[in-house]
TIVO-2410 file (N, C-alpha, C; in nm, 3 decimals):
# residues 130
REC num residu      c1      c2      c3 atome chaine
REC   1      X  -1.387   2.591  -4.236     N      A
REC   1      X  -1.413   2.480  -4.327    CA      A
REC   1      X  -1.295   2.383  -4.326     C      A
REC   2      X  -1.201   2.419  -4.341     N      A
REC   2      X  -1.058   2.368  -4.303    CA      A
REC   2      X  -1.059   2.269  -4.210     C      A
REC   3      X  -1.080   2.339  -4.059     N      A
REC   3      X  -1.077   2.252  -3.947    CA      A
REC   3      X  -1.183   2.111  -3.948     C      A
REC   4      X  -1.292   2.179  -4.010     N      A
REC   4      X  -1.374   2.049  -4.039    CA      A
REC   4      X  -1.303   1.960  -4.086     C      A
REC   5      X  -1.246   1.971  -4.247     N      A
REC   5      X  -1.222   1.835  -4.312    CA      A
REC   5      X  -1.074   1.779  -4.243     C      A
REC   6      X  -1.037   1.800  -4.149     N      A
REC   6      X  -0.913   1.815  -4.087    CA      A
REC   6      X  -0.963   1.715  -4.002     C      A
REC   7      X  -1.087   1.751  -3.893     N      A
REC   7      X  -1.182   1.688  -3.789    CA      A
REC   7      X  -1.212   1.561  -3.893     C      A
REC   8      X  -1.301   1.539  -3.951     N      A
REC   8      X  -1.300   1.405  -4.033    CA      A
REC   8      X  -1.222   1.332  -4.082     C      A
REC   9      X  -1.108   1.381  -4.109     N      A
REC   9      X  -1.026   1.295  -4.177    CA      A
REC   9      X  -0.916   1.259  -4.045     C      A
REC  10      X  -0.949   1.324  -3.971     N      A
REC  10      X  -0.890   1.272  -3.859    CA      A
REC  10      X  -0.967   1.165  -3.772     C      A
REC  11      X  -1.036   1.119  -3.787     N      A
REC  11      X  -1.143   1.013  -3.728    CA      A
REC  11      X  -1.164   0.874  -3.817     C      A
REC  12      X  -1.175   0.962  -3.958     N      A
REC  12      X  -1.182   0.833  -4.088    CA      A
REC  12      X  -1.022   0.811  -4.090     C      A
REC  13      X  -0.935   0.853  -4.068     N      A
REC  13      X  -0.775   0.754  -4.042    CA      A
REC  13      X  -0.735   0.676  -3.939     C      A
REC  14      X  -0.820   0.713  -3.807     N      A
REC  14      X  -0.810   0.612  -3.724    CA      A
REC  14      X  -0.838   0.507  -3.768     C      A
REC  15      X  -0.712   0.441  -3.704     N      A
REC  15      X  -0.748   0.255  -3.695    CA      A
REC  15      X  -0.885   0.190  -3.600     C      A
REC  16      X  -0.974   0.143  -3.668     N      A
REC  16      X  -1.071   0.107  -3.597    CA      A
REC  16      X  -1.083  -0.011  -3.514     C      A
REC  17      X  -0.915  -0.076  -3.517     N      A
REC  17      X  -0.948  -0.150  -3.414    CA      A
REC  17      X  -0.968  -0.153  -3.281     C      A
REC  18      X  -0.991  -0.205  -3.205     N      A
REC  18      X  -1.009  -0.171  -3.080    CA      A
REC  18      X  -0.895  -0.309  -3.038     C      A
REC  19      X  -0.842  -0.251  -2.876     N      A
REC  19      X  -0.736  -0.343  -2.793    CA      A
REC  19      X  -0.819  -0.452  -2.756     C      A
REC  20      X  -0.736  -0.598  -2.765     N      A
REC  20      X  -0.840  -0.661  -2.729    CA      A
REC  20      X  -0.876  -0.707  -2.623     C      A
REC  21      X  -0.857  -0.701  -2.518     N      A
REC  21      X  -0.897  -0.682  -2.391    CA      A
REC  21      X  -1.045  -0.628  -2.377     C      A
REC  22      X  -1.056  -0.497  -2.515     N      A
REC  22      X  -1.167  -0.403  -2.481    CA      A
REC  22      X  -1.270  -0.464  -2.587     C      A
REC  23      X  -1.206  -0.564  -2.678     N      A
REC  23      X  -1.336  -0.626  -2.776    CA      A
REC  23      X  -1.407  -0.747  -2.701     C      A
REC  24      X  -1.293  -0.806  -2.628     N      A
REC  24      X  -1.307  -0.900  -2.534    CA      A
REC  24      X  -1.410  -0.913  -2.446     C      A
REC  25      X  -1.386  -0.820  -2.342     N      A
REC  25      X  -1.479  -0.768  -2.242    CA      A
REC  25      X  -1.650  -0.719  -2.300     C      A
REC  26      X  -1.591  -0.637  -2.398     N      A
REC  26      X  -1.752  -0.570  -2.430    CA      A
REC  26      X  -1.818  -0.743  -2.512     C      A
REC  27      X  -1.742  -0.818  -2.592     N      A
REC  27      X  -1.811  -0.939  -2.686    CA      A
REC  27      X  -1.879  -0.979  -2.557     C      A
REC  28      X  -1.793  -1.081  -2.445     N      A
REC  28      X  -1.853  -1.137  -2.296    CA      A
REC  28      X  -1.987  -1.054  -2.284     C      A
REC  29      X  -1.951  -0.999  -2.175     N      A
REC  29      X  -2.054  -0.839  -2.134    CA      A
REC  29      X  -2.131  -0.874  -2.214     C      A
REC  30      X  -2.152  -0.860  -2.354     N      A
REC  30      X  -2.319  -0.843  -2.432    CA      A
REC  30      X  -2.388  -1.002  -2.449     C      A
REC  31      X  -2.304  -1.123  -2.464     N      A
REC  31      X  -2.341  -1.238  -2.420    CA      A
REC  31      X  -2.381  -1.237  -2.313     C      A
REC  32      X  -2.333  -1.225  -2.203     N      A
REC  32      X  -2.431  -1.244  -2.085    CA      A
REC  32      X  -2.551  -1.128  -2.081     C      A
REC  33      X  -2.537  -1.016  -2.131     N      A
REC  33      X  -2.614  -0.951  -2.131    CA      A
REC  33      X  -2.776  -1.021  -2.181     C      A
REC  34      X  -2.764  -1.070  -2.359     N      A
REC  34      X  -2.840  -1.148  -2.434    CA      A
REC  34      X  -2.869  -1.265  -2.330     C      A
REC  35      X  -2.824  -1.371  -2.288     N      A
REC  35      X  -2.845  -1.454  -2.196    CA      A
REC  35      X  -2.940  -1.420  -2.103     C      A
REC  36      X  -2.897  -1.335  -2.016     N      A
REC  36      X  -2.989  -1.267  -1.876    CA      A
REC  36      X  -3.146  -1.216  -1.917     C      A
REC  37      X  -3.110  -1.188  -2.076     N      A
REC  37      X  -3.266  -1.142  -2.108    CA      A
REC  37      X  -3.376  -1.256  -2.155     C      A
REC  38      X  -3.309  -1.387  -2.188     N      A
REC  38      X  -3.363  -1.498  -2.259    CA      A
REC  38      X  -3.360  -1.568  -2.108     C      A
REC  39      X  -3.301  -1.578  -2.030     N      A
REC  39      X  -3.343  -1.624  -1.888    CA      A
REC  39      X  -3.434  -1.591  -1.822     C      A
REC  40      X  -3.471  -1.460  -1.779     N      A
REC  40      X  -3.544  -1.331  -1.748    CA      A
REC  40      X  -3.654  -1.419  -1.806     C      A
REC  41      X  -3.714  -1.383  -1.889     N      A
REC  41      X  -3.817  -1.403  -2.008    CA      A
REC  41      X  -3.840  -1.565  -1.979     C      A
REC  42      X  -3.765  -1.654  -1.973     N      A
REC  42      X  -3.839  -1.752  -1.953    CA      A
REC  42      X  -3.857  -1.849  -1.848     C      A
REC  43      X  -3.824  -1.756  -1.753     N      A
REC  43      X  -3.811  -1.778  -1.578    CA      A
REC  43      X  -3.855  -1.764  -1.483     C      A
REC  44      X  -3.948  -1.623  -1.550     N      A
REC  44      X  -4.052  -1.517  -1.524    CA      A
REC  44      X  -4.095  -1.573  -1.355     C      A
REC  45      X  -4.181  -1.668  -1.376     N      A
REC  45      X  -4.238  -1.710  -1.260    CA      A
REC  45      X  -4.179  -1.786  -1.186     C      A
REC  46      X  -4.030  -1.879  -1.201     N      A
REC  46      X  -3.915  -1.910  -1.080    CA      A
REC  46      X  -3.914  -1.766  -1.016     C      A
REC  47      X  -3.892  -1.678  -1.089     N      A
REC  47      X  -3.840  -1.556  -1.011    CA      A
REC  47      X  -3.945  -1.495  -0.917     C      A
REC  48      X  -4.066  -1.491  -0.957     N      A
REC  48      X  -4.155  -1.466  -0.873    CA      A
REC  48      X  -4.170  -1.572  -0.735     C      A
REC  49      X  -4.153  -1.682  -0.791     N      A
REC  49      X  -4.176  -1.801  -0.634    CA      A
REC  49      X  -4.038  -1.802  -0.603     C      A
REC  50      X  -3.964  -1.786  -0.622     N      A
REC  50      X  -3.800  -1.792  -0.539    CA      A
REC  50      X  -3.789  -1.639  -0.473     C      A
REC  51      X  -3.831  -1.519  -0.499     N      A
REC  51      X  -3.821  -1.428  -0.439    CA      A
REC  51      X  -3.944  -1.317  -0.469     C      A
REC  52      X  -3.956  -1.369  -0.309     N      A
REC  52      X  -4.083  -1.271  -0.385    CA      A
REC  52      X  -4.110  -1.113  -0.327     C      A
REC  53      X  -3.973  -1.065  -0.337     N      A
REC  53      X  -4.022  -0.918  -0.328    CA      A
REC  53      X  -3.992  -0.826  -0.486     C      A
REC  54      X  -4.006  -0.921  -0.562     N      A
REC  54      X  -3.989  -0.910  -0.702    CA      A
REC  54      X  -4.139  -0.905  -0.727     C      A
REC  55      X  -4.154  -0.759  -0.813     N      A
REC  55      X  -4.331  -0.735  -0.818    CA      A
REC  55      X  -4.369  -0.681  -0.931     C      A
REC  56      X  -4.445  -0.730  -0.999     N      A
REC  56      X  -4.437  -0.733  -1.161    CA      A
REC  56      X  -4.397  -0.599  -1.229     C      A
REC  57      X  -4.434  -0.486  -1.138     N      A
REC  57      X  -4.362  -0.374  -1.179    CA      A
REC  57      X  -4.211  -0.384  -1.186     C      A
REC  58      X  -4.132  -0.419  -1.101     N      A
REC  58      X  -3.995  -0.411  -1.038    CA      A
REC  58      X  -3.953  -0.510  -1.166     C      A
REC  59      X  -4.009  -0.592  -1.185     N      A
REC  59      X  -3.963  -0.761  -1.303    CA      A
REC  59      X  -3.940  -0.698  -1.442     C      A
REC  60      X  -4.069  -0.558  -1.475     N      A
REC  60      X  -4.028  -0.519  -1.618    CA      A
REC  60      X  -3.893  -0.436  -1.611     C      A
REC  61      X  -3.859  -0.347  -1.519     N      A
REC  61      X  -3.790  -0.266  -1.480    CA      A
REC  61      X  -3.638  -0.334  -1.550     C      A
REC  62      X  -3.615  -0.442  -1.453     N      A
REC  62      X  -3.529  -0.546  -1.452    CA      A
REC  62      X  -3.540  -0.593  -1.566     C      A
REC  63      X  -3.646  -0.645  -1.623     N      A
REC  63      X  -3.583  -0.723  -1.754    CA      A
REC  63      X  -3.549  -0.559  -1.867     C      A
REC  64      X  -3.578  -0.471  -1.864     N      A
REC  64      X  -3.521  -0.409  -1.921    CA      A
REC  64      X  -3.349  -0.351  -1.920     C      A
REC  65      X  -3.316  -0.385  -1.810     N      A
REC  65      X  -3.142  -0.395  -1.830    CA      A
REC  65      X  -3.071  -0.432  -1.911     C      A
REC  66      X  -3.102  -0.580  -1.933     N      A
REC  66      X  -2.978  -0.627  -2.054    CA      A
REC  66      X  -3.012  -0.541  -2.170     C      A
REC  67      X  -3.113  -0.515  -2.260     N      A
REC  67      X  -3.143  -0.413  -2.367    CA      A
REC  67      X  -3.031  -0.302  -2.327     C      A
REC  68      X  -3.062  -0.230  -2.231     N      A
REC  68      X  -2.993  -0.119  -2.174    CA      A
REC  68      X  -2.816  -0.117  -2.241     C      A
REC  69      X  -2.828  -0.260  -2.106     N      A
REC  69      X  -2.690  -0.298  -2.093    CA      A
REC  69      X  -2.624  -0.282  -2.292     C      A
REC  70      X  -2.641  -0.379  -2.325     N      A
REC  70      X  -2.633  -0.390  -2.459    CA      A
REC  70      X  -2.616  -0.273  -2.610     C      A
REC  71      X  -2.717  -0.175  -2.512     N      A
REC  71      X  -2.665  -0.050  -2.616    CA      A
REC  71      X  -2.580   0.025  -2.577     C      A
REC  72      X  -2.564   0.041  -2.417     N      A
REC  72      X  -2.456   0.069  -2.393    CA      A
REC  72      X  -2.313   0.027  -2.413     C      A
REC  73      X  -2.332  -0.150  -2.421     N      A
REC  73      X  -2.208  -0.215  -2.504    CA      A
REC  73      X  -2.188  -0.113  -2.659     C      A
REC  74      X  -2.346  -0.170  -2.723     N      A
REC  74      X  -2.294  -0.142  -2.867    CA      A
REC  74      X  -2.238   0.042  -2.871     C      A
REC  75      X  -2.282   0.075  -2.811     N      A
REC  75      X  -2.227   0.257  -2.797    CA      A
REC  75      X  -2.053   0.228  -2.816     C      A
REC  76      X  -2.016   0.146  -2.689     N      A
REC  76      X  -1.872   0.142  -2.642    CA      A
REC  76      X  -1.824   0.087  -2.749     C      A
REC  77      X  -1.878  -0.011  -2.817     N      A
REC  77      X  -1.801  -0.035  -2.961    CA      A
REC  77      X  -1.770   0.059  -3.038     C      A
REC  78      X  -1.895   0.160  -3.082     N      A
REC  78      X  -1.880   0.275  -3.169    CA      A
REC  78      X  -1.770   0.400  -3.115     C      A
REC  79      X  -1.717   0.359  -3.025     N      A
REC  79      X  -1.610   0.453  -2.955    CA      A
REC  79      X  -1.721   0.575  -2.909     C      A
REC  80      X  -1.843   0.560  -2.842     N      A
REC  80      X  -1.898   0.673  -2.827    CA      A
REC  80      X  -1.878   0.670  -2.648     C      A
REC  81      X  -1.849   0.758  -2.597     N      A
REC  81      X  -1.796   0.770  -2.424    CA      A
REC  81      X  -1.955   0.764  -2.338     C      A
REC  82      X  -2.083   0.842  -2.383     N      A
REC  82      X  -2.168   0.835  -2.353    CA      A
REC  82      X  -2.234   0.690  -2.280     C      A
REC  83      X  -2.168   0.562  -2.376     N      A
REC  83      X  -2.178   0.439  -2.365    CA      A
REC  83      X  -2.112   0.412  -2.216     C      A
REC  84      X  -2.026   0.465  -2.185     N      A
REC  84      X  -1.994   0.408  -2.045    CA      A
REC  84      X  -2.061   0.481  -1.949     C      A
REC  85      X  -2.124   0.600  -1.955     N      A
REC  85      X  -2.243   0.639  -1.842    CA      A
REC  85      X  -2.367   0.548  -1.853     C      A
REC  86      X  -2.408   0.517  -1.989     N      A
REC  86      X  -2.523   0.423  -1.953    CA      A
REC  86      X  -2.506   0.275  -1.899     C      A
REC  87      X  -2.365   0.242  -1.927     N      A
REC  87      X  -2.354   0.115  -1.850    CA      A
REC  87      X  -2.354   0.127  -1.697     C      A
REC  88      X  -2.273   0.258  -1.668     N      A
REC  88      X  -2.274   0.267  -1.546    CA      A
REC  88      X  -2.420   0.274  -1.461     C      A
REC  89      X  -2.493   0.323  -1.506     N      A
REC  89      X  -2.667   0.369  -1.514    CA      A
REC  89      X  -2.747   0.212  -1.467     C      A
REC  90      X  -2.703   0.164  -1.623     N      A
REC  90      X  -2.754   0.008  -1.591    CA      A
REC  90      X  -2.710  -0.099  -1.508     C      A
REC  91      X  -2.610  -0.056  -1.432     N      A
REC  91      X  -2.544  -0.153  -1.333    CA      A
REC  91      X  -2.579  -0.134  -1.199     C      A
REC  92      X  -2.577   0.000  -1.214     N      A
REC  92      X  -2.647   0.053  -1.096    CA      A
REC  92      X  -2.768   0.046  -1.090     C      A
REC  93      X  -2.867   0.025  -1.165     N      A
REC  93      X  -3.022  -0.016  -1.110    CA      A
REC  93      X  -3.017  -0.193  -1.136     C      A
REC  94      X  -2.931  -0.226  -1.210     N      A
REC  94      X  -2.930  -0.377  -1.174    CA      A
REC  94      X  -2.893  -0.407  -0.969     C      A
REC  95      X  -2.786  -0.336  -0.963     N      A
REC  95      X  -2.753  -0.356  -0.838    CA      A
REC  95      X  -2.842  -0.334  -0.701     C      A
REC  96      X  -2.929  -0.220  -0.743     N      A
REC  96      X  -3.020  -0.159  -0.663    CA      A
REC  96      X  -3.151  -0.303  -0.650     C      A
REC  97      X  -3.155  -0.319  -0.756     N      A
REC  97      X  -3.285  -0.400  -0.759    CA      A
REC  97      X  -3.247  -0.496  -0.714     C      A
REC  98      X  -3.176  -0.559  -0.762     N      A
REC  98      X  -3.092  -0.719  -0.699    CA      A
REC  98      X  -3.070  -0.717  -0.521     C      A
REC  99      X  -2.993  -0.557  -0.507     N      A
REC  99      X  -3.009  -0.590  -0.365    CA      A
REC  99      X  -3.093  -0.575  -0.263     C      A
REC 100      X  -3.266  -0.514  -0.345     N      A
REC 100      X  -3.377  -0.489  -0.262    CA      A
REC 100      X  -3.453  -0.671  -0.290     C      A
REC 101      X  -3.417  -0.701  -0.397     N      A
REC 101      X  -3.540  -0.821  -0.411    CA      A
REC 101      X  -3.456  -0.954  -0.394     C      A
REC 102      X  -3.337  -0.964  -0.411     N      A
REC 102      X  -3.262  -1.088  -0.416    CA      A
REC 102      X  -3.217  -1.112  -0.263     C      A
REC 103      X  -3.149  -1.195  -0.215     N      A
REC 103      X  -3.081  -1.263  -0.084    CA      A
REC 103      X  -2.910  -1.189  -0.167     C      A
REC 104      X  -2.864  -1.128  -0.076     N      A
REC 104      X  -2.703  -1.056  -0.053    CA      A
REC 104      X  -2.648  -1.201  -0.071     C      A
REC 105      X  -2.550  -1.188  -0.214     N      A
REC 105      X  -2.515  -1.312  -0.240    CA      A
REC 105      X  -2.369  -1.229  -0.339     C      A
REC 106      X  -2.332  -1.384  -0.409     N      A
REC 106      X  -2.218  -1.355  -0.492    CA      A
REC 106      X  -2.262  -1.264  -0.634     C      A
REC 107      X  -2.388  -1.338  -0.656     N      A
REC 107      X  -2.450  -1.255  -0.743    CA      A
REC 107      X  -2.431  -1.091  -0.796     C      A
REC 108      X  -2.411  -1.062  -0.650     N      A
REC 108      X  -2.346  -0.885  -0.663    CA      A
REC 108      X  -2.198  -0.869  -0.746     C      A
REC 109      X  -2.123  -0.979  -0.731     N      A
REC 109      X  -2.040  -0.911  -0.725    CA      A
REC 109      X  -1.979  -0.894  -0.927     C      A
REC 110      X  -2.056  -1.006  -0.958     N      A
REC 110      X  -2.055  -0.968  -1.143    CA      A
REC 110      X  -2.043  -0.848  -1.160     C      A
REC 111      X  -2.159  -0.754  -1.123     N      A
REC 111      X  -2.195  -0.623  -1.168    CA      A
REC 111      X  -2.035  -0.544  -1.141     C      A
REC 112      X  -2.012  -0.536  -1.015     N      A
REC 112      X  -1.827  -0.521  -1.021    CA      A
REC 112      X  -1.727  -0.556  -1.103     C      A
REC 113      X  -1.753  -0.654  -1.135     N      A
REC 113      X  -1.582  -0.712  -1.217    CA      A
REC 113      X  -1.682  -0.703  -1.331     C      A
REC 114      X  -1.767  -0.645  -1.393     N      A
REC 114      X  -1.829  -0.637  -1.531    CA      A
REC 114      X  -1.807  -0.503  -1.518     C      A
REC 115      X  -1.825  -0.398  -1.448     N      A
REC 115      X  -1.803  -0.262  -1.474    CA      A
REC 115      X  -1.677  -0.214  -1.453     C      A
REC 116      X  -1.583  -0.331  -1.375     N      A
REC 116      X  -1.487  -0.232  -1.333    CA      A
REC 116      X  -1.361  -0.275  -1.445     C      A
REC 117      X  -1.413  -0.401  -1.541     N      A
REC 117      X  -1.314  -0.429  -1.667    CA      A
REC 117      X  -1.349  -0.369  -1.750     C      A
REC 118      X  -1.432  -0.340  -1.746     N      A
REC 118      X  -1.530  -0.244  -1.866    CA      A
REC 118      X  -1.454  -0.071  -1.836     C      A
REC 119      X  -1.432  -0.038  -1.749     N      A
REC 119      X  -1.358   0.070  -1.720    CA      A
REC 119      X  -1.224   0.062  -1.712     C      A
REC 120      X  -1.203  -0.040  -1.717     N      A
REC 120      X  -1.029  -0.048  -1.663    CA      A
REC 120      X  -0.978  -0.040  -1.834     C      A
REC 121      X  -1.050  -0.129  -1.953     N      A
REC 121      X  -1.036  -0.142  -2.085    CA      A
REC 121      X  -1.047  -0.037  -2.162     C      A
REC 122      X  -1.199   0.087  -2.094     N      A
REC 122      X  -1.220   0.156  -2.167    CA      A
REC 122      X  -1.137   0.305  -2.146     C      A
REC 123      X  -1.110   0.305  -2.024     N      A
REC 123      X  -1.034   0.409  -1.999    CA      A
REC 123      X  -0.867   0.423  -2.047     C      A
REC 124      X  -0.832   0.289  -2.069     N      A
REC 124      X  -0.701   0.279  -2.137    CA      A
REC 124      X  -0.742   0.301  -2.299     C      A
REC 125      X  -0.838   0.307  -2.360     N      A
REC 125      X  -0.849   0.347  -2.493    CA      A
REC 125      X  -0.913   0.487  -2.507     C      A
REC 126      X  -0.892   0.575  -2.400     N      A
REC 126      X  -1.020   0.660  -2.379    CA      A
REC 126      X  -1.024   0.791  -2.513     C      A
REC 127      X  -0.904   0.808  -2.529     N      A
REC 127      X  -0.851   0.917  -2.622    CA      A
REC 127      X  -0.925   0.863  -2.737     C      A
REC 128      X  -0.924   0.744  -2.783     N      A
REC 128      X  -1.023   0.709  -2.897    CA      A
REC 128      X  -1.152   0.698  -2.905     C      A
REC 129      X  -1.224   0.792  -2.760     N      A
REC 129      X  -1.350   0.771  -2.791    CA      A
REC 129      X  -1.383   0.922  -2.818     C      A
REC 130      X  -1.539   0.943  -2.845     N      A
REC 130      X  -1.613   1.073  -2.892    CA      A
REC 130      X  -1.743   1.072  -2.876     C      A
***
């Protein structure tokens, strides 16, 4: 019983701020995230006539990322570690899809410098996550 209130009160004394580099990155990150889904959604059919190995199955798939993306942000806010496997998850079927239906472009390389600041931030705070 001890160790419990020991365990809580050791979590409720942490300082909840986060470094800002790592509020930084995740605020960005979920803006473009929100963006990509309000683009997505009303683009629908550019995306179909600009590339068309994009197939209405593959399009829901895809617009379901930023959601993804996004709870995986909001996870990483809550200091929960889980949050950086699903980003990793969602970057990786962003990447997959992008590079079966899109033209090999710069486009790729976001998903990199979005995951790899997202790791570089979160792993320097890592002890504060759970």
């Amino acid at each position: 019983m001890m160790s419990e209130n020991q365990t809580l009160s050791a979590h409720a004394g942490r300082a909840d701020r986060r470094p800002i580099g790592l509020a930084a990155i995740l605020i960005i990150v979920a803006a473009f995230n929100v963006f990509g889904l309000i683009f997505g959604l009303t683009h629908r059919e550019d995306f179909f006539t600009q590339f068309p190995r994009f197939t209405p199955e593959l399009w829901a798939v895809y617009l379901l990322c930023p959601p993804v993306g996004i709870v995986a942000l909001t996870a990483l806010w809550f200091w929960r570690k889980w949050g950086l496997w699903l980003a990793y998850f969602g970057a990786a079927l962003v990447f997959s899809i992008e590079l079966y239906a899109l033209p090999f472009g710069w486009h790729l390389a976001r998903i990199f410098v979005s995951v790899g600041l997202i790791t570089f931030f979160a792993r320097r705070s890592w002890q504060r996550f759970f």
